[in-house]
One Martini backbone bead per residue (centre of mass of N, CA, C, O) as a GRO file, in nm:
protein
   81
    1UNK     BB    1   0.091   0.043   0.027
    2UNK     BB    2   0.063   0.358  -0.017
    3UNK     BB    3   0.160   0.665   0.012
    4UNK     BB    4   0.197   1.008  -0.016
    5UNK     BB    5   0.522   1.030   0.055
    6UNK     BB    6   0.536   0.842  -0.230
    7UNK     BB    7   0.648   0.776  -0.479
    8UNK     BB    8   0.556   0.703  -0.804
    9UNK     BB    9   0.546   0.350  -1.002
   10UNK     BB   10   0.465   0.338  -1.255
   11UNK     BB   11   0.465   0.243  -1.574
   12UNK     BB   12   0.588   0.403  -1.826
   13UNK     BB   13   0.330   0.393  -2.003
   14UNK     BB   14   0.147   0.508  -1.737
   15UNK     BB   15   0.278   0.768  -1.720
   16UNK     BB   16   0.355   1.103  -1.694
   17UNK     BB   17   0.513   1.336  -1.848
   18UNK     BB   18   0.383   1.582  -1.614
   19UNK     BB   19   0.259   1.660  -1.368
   20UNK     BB   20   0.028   1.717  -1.179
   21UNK     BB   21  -0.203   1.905  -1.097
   22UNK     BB   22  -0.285   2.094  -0.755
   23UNK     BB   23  -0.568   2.273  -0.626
   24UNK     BB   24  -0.597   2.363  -0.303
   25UNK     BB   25  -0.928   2.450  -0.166
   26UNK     BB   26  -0.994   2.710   0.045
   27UNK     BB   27  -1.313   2.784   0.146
   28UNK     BB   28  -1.286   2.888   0.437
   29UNK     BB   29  -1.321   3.247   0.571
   30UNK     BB   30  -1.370   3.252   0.862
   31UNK     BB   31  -1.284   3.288   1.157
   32UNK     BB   32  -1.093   3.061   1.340
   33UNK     BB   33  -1.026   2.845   1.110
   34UNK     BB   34  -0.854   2.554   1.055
   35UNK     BB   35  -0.826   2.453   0.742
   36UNK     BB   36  -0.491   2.544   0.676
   37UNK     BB   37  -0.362   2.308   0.833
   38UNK     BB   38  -0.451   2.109   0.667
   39UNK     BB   39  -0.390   2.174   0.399
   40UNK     BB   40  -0.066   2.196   0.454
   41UNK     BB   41  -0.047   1.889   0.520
   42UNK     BB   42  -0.150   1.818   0.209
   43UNK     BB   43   0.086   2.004   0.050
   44UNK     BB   44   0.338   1.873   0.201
   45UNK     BB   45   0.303   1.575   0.107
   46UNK     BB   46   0.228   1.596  -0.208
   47UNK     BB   47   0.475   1.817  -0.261
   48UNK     BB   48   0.672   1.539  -0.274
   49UNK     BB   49   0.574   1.439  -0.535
   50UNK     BB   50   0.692   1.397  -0.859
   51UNK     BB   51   0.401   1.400  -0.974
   52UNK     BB   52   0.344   1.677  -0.844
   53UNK     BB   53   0.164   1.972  -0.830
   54UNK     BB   54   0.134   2.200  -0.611
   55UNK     BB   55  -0.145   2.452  -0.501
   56UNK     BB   56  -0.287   2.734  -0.333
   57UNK     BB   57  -0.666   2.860  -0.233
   58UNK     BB   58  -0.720   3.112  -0.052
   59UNK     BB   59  -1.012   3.288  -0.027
   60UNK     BB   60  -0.965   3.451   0.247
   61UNK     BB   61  -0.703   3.572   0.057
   62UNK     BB   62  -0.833   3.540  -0.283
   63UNK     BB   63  -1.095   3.648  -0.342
   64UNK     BB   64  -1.340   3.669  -0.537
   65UNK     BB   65  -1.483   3.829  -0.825
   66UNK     BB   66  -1.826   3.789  -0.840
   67UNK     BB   67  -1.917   4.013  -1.009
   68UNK     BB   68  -1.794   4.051  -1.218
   69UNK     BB   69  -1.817   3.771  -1.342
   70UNK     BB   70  -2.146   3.815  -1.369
   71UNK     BB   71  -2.140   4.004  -1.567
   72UNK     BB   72  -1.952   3.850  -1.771
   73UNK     BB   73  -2.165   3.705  -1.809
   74UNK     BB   74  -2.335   3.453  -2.054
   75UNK     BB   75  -2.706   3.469  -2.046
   76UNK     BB   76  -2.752   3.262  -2.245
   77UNK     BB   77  -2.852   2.996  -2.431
   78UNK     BB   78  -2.673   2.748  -2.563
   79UNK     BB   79  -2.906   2.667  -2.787
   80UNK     BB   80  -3.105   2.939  -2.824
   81UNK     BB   81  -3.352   2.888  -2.582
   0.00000   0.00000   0.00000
């Protein structure tokens, strides 16, 4: 059985040429979250793996423009209907 930072053994055939990209979204924005901790665990052992490369969204530090973006949908029906 691996664990998570075992590096991948996969077979040359089933190799993956370039890493895996791997973004771990942590979405809880509240005063006094956990969630960070958790987070720091799975991007530390995660980005151990020479097959992955992990990157963290952390919404709290970098909320979306939920604005811009709904503004700039385009709300017409995809099929013309």
């Amino acid at each position: 059985m691996s664990t998570l930072t075992e590096a991948s053994t996969l077979p040359s055939e089933l190799a993956w040429a370039e890493p895996i990209r791997v973004e771990m979204i942590v979405g809880s924005v509240r005063p006094g979250r956990f969630v960070p901790v958790v987070a720091d665990w799975f991007v530390r052992h995660a980005g151990s793996r020479a097959d992955l490369t992990v990157r963290t969204l952390d919404l709290a530090e970098n909320p979306p423009d939920f604005a811009a973006r709904i503004g700039a949908a385009d709300a017409r029906a995809p099929y013309g209907g």
